[in-house]
Structures are given as C-alpha cells and as structure tokens.
DRENVEXPA-913837 format. One record per residue (C-alpha): x, y, z. Coordinates in steps of 0.001 Angstrom, whole numbers, plus 524288, in hexadecimal, padded with zeros to 5 digits. Example, Ala and Ser with C-alpha at 12.3 -4.5 7.8 and 13.67 -1.06 7.14 Angstrom:
% DRENVEXPA-913837
<pt east="8300C" north="7EE6C" up="81E78"/>
<pt east="83566" north="7FBDC" up="81BE4"/>
//
This chain:
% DRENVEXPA-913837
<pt east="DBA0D" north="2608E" up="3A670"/>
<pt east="DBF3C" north="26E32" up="3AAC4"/>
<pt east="DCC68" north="270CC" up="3AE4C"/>
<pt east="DC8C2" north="273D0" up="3BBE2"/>
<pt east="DC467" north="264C9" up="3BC7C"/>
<pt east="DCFD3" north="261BB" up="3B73C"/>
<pt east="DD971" north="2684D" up="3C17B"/>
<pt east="DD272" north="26330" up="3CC79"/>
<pt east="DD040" north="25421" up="3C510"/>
<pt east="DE022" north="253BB" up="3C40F"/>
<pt east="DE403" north="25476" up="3D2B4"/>
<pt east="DDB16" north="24A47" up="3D6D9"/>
<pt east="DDE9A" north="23FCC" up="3CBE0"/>
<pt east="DED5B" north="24239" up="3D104"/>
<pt east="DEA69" north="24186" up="3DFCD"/>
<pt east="DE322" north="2343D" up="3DA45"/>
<pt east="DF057" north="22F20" up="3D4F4"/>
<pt east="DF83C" north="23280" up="3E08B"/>
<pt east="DF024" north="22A30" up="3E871"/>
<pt east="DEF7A" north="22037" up="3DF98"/>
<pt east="E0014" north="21E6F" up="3E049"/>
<pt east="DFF3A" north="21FE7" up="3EED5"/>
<pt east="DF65B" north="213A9" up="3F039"/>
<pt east="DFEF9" north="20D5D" up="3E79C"/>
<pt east="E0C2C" north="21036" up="3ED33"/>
<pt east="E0555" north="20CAD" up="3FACE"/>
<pt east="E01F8" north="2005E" up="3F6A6"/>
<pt east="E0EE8" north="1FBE5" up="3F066"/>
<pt east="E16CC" north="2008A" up="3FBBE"/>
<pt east="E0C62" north="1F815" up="405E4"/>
<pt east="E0E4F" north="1ED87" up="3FB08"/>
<pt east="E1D14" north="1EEC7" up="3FC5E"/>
<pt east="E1EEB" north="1F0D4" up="40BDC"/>
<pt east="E15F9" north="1E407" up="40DFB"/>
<pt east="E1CEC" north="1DC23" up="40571"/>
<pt east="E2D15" north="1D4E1" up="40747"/>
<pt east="E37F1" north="1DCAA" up="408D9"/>
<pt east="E3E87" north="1E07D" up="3FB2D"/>
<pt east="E4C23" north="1D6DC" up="3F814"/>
<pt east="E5A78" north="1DBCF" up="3F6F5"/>
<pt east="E5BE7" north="1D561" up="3E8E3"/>
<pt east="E68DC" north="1DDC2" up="3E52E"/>
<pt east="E751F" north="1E296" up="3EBC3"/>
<pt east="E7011" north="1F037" up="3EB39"/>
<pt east="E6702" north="1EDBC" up="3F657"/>
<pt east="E72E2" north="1EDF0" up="3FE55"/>
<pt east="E78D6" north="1FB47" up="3F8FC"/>
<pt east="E6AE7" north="20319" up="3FAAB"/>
<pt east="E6B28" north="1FD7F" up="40923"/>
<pt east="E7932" north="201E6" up="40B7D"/>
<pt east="E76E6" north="20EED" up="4065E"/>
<pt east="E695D" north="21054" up="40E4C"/>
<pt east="E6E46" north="20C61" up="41AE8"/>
<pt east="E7A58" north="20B18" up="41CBF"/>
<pt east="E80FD" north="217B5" up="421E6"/>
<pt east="E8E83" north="21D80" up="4200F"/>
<pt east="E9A1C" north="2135F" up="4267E"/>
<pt east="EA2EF" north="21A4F" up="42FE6"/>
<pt east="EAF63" north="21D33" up="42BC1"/>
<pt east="EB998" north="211E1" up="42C15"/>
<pt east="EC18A" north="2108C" up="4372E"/>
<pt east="ECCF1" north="216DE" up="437F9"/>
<pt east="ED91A" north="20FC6" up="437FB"/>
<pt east="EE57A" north="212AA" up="442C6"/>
<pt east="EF0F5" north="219DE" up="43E48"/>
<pt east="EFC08" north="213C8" up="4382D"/>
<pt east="F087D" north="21228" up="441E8"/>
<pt east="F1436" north="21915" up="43F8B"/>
<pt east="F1AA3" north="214AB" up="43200"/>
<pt east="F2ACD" north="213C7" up="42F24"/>
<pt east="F31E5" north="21A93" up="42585"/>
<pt east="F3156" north="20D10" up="41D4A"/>
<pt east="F235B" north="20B8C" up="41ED9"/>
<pt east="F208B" north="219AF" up="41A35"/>
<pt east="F2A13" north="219AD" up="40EF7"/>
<pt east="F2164" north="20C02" up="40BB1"/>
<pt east="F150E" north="2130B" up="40D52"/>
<pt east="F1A3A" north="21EA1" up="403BD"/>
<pt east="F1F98" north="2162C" up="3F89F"/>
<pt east="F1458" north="20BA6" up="3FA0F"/>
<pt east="F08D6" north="2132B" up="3FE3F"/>
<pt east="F0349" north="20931" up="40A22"/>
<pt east="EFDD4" north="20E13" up="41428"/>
<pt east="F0056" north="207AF" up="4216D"/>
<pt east="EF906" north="1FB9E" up="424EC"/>
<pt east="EEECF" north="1FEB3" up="42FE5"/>
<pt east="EF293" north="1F808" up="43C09"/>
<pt east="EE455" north="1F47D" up="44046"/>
<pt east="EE33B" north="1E4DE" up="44363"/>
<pt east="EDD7D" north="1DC7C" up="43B3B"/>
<pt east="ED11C" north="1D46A" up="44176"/>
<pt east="EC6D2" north="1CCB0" up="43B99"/>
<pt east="EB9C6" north="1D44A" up="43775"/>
<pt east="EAC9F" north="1D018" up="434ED"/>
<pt east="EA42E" north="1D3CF" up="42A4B"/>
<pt east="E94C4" north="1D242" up="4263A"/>
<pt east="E9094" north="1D50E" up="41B1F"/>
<pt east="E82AA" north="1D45D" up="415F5"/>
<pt east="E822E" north="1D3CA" up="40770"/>
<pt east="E76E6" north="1D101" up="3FD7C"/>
<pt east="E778C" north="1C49F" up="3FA67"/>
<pt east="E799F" north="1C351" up="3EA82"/>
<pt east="E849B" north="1BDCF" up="3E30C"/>
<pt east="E9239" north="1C456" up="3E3CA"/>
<pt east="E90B3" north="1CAF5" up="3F165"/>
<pt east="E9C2F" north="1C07B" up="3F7B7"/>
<pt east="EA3C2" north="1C42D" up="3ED5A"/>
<pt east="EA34E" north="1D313" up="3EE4B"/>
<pt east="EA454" north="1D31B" up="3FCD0"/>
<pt east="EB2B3" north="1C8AE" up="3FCEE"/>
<pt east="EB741" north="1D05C" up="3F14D"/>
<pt east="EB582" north="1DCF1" up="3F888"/>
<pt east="EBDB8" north="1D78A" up="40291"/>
<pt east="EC6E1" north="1D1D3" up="3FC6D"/>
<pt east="EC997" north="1DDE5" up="3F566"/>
<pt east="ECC59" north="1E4D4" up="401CA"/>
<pt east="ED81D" north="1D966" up="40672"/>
<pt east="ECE1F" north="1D1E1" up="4109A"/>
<pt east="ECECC" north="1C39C" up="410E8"/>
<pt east="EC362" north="1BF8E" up="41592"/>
<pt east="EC2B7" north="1B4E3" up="422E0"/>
<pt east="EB666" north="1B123" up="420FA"/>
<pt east="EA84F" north="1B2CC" up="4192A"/>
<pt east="E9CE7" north="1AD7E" up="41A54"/>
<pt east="E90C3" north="1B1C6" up="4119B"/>
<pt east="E8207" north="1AD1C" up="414EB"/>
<pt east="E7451" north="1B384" up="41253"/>
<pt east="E6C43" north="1B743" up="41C43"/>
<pt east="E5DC9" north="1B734" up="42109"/>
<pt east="E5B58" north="1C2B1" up="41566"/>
<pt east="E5BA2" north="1BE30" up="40759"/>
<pt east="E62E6" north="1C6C4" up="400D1"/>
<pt east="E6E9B" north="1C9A8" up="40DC1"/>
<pt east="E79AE" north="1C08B" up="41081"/>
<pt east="E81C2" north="1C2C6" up="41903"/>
<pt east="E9122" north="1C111" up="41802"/>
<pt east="E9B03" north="1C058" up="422F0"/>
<pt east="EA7FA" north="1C413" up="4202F"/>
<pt east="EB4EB" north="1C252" up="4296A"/>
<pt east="EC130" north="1C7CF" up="424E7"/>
<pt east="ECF46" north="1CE3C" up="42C66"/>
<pt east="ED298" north="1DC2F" up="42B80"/>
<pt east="ED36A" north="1E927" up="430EF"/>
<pt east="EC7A2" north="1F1DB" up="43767"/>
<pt east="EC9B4" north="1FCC1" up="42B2F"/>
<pt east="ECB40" north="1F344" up="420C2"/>
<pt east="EC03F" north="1EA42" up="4240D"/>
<pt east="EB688" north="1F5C9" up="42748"/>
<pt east="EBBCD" north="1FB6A" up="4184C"/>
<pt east="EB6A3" north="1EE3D" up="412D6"/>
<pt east="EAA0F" north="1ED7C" up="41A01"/>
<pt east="EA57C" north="1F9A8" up="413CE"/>
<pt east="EAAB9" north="1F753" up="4064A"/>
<pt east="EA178" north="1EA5C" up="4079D"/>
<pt east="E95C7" north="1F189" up="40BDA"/>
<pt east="E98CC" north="1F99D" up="3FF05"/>
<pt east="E966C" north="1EC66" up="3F67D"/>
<pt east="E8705" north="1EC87" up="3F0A1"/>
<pt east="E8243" north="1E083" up="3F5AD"/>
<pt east="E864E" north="1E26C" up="403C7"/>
<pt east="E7E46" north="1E772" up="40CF8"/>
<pt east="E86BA" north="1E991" up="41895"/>
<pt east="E92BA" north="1E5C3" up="41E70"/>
<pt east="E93E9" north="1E46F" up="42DB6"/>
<pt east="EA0ED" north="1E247" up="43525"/>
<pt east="E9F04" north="1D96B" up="4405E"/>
<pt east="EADCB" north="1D9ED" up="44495"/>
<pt east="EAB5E" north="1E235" up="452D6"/>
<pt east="E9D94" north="1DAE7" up="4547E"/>
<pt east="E99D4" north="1D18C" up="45DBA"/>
<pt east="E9744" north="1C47E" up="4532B"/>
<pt east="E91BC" north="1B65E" up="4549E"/>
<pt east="E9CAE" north="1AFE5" up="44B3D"/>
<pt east="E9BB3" north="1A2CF" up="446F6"/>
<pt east="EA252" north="19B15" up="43CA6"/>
<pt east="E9EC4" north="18CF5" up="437A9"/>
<pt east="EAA96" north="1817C" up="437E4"/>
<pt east="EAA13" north="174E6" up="430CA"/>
<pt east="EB503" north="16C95" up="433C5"/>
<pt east="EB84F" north="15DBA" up="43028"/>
<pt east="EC1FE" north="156DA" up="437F9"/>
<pt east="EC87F" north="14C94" up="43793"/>
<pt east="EC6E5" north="14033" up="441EA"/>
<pt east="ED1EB" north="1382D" up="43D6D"/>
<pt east="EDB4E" north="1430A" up="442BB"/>
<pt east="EE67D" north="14BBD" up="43D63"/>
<pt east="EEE4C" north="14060" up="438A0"/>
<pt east="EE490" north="13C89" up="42D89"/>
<pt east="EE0D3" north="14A9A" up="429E5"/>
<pt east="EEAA8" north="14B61" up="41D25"/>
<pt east="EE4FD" north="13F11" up="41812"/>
<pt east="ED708" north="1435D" up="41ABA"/>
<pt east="EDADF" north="1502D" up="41522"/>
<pt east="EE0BD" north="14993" up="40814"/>
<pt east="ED514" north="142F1" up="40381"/>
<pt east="ECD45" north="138C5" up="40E6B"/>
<pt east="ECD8B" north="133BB" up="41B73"/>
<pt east="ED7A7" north="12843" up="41D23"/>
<pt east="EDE23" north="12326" up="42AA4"/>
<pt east="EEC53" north="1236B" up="426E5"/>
<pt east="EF1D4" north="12F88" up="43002"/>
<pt east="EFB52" north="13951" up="42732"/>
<pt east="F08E0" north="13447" up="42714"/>
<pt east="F0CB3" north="14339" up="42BC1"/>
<pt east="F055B" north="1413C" up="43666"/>
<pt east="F0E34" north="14101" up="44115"/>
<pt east="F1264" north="14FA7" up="4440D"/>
<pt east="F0904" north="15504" up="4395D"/>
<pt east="F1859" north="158BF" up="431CA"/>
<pt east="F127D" north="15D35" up="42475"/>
<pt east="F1D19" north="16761" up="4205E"/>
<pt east="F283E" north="16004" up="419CC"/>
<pt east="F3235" north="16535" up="4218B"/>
<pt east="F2DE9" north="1605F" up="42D9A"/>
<pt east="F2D87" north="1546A" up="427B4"/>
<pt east="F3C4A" north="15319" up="423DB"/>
<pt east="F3FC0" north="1579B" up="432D1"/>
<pt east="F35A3" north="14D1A" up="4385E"/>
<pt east="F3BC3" north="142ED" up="42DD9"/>
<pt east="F4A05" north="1480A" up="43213"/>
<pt east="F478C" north="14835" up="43FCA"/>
<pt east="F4215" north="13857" up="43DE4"/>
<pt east="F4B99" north="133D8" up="4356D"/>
<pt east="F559D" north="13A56" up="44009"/>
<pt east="F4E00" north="1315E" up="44A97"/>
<pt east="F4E0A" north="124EE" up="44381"/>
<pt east="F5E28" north="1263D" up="44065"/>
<pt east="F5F7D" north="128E8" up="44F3D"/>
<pt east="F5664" north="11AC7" up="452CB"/>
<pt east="F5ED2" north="114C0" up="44A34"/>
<pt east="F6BF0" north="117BE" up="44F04"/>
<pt east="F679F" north="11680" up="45DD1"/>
<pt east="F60C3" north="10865" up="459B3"/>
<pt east="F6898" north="10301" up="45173"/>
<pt east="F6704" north="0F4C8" up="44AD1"/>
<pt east="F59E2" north="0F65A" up="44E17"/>
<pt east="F4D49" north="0F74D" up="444E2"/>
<pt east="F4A9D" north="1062F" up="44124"/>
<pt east="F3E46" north="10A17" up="44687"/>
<pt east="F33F3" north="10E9D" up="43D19"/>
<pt east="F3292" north="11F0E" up="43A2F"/>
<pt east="F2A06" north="12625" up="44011"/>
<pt east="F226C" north="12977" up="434C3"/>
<pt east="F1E5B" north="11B99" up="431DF"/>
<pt east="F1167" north="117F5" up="42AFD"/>
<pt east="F0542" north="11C9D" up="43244"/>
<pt east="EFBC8" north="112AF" up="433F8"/>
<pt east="EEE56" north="11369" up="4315E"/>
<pt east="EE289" north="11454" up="43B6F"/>
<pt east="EDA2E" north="10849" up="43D3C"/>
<pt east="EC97D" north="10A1B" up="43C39"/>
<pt east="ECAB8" north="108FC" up="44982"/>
<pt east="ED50F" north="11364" up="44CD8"/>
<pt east="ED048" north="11BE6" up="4438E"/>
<pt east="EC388" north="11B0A" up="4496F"/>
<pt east="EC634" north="11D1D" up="455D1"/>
<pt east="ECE62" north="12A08" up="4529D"/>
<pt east="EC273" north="12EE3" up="44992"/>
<pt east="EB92F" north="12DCF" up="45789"/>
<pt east="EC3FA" north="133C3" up="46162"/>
<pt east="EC50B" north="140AE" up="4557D"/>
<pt east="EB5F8" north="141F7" up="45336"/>
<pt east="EB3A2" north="141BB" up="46278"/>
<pt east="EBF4A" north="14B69" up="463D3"/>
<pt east="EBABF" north="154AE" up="4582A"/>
<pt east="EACCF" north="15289" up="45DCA"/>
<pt east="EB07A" north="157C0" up="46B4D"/>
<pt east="EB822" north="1626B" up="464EC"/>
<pt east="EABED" north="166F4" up="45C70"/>
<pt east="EA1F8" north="1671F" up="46970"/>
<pt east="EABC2" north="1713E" up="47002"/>
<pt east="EAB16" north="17A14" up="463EE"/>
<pt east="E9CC5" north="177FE" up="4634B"/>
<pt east="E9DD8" north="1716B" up="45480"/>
<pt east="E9839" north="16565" up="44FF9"/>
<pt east="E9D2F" north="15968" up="447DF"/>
<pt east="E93D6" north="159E1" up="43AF2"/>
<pt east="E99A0" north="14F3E" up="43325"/>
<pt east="EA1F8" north="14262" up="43685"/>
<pt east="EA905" north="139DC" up="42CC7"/>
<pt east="EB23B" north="12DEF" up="42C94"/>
<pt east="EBF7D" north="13614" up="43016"/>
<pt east="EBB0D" north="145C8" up="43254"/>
<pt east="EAE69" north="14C02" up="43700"/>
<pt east="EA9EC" north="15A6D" up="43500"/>
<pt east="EA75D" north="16407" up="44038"/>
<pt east="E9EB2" north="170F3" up="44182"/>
<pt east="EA1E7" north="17C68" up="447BC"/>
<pt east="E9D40" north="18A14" up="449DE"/>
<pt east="EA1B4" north="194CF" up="45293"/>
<pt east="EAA14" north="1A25D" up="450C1"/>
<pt east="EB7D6" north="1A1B3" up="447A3"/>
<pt east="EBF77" north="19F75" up="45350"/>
<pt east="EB876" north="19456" up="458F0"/>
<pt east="EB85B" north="18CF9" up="44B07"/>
<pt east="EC77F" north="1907E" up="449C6"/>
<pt east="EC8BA" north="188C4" up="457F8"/>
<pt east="EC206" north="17DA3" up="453F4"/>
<pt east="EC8BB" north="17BC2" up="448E9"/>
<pt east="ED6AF" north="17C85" up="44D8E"/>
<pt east="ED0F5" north="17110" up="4563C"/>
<pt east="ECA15" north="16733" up="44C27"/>
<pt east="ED8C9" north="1687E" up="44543"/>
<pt east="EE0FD" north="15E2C" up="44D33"/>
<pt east="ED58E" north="153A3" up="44989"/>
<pt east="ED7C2" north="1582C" up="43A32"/>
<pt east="ECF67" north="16292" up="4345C"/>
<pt east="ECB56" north="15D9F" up="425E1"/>
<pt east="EC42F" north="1699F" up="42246"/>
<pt east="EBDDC" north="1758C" up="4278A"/>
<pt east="EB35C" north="17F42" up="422D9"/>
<pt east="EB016" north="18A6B" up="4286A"/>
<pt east="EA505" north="195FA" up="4263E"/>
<pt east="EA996" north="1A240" up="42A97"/>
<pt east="EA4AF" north="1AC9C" up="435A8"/>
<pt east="E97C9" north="1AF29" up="434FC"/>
<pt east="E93AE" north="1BA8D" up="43EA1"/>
<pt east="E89A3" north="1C23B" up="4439B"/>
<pt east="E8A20" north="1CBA7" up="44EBE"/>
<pt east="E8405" north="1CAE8" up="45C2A"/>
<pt east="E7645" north="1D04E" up="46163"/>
<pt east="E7938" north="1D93E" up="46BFE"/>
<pt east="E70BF" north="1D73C" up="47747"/>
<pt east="E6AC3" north="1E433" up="47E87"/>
<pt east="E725C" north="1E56E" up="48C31"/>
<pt east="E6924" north="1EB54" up="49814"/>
<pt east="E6D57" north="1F263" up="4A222"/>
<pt east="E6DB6" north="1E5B3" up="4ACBA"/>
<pt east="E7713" north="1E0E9" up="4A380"/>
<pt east="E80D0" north="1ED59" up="4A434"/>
<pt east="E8C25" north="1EBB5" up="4ACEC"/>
<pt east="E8911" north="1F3AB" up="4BA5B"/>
<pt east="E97B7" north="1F9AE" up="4BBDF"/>
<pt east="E957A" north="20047" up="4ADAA"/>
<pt east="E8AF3" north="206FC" up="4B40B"/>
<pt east="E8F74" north="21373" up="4BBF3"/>
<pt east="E84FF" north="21B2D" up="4C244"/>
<pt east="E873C" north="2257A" up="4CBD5"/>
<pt east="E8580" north="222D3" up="4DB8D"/>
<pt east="E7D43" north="22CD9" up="4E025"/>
<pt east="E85E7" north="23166" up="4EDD1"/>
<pt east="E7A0D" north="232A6" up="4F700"/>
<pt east="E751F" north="224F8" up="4F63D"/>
<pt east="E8315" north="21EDA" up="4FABA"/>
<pt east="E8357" north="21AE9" up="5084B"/>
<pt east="E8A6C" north="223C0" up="514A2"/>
<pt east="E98B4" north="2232F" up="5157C"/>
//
C-alpha cells in the first residue's frame, strides 16, 4: 500500500469511529430519558440544588435605632460591652423546612436552634408524597431579625433543601387534641389521678384549699365558729365539724352522675366539632382538631369535669391557593375613569 492510500485510508477509519460513539451516546441518553427519575440517596443532593437554584437572599432587615441611652446605661455598655437590646416585639413565626429524610437531620436542625437561644413551641416532622423529602414544621417566639438569621443558617445545613417562613402567609392550621376526662367530676380527680377510679370524693374537696396555709386559716376560721355555737348554745350537744367524713356514692348515684357528665361533655364536644373515641367505667376520651386557639378553648372547658390527660400534635400548616380575581369581581368605586364633558346632560 502507498502512502497516498494511506493518508486518505486514515480520515475515513476516524470519521467511522466518531459515528460509532455518536450512536452510542444517542442510545444511552434515549435509554436514560425513557427510564425513572434518578433518587436523592445522600444529603448532597440538597447542597448541588441550593447552589443551582437558589439565588442570592436579600439582605437582612434592618433593625430600628436604639432610643436614647443614660449616662448609667452607657458607662454599662463601655465596661461590659452589650449592645442595646432591639426593641422589635416578639411574635410567633412559622417555619417549613424540607429536609432529606436520613438519620440525624432532627437532630441537626433542634441543635441549630437551640444554639441560637430559641425554644421551640412546637414540631412536627412527617414524610411526604416523595421518598426521599419530609417535611418538618417548626413554631418557635422571637424577633423578625433573629428568626430570619436562623432560617438561613438552616438552609446552610446539607441535608436541607429549603426553608420557607410562613409567618405573613395566609395558612390552613390545624392541630390534633386527645383528651380523657373524667365523668365522675372534679371531686374524684386526685384519686383517679393517684392510681384508679374509686367513688370516695377527696376529703379537700370542699373549696379545692390545697396550699397549707389556707388550710390553717380555713381550720382557724372553723374552730373560731364551733367555740362561738358553743357559747351561744350552751348545755347542748356540739354539732359535728364541717369537715366530717364524706360519704361514698351509691351504684345508683354514681350512675346517674356518670350519664348527666357524658351527656354534658358530649354536648360540649358537638359544638367544637370533636368526637368521643373511647368510653370507660369512670372517664372517656375525646377528639379534636382545629387551629391552636380553638384547641386552647376547648380545653379550658373539658377542665371543670376533670381533665386526666391530654396529648396534643402540634401545628401543622400549609398555605392557601389564591384564587384568580376577574374584573366583575373588582370593587366599582376603585375604578376611576374619566367622564367625557360632552356626553353629560344640559344644565
């Protein structure tokens, strides 16, 4: 073979090859695009998304200027070194964070906050519709600086993905209540609460005086009572204390109190839209869901029956759909057009 054979043999063998890689790299991507969508196995799935798509934060809000300090307050501030505390109110904030879910992320996130003084209200941690996402919904007090300083300091964190603040958003919040109560009534809660039902009331039942001294004043003020009987009825029989042995309930009494308290606790539960899930021999157990407030209400009213124990969930949150206003729905006086002078009536 020539070398002019060979110069024109050595293009065509490489055009050959080049072909050959295209077909192949064709084929694997069309292999790749048809088949599932690659898994976030690792926390660094997280970071590469945060650093693809997630633009610069604005800078933090600025803070108002301190008022006007004393002479004591600055010679504290010179020797000391403490800056005035920021007079902005503290309010209640709402956080959601999604996080990979692996082992250790709860752990990260509470110590982060911890670290930075927040004591947190309320947390409640689930996974979601995607495998590896759950997502975590934090409540906690504090300032608008501070708590927008810890929101990006946990979107730092490796296994989180994002952190939204929901505190200025329009939410659906709802919180879960389990609550057993009582039906014997307030006056056999301390027994029930010591270790089992029993129908002997509490012998501080009357006046509910459990500090000790109230109960030398109350003793005082009886003893007091009975001299004064005495002396005005004298040669008589003394009558007997007031604090005399309470007696206990008959199957019937006690019966007929347990049906007038579960009717009462029954009508209670319909008006806060709960539901009685379980019913024993002296206490039954109620459901309840609705926003923090609503739960807080109905619990300050299931105590007067006797509230044995209560469990609650936390907030869990997510924000409203906003729903596309047309212009029939705009308000007509917002609306200022100009009245063209030539189509008014005379005079």
């Amino acid at each position: 073979m020539s070398v002019l054979q060979r110069h024109l043999r050595l293009p065509c063998a490489r055009i050959q090859h080049i072909s050959a890689l295209k077909m192949r790299w064709s084929s694997s991507s069309r292999s790749t695009q048809s088949g599932p969508p690659r898994t976030a196995d690792d926390s660094t799935s997280a970071l590469t998304y945060k650093q693809k798509h997630l633009s610069r934060p604005p800078p933090l809000p600025a803070t108002d200027l301190p008022r006007a300090r004393s002479a004591e307050e600055a010679v504290t501030n010179i020797l000391y070194n403490t800056p005035p505390p920021s007079s902005q109110p503290f309010k209640k904030h709402i956080l959601n964070c999604l996080v990979q879910n692996e082992p250790g992320v709860l752990s990260r996130i509470s110590g982060t906050l911890a670290g930075r003084g927040f004591n947190i209200d309320s947390l409640v941690v689930c996974r979601t519709e995607i495998r590896d996402l759950s997502r975590m919904t934090i409540v906690l007090t504090g300032q608008d600086g501070v708590v927008e300083q810890a929101r990006r300091q946990l979107e730092d964190l490796v296994p989180v993905w994002a952190v939204l603040n929901y505190t200025n958003t329009r939410l659906i919040e709802r919180e879960l209540l389990l609550a057993k109560v009582s039906i014997l009534g307030p006056e056999y809660l301390a027994d029930q609460l010591v270790g089992g039902p029993s129908h002997e009331p509490s012998r501080n039942a009357e006046g509910f005086m459990h500090d000790r001294e109230s109960e030398v004043a109350a003793e005082k003020l009886r003893s007091e009572m009975v001299l004064a009987e005495t002396f005005q009825h004298s040669g008589q029989q003394q009558p007997q204390p007031a604090s005399a042995e309470a007696r206990t309930l008959t199957p019937s009494e006690a019966l007929r109190i347990k049906h007038q308290h579960l009717s009462h606790i029954r009508n209670l539960a319909d008006q806060f839209d709960a539901k009685v899930v379980d019913i024993s021999e002296n206490s039954v157990i109620v459901e309840m869901s609705g926003k923090t407030s609503r739960v807080e209400a109905f619990l300050s009213l299931l105590k007067p029956f006797g509230l044995i124990e209560s469990a609650r969930t936390g907030v869990m949150v997510m924000p409203r759909t906003p729903l596309p206003r047309s212009l029939e729905d705009e308000d007509p006086t917002s609306i200022s057009d100009a009245v063209d002078a030539s189509l008014l009536p005379p005079g």
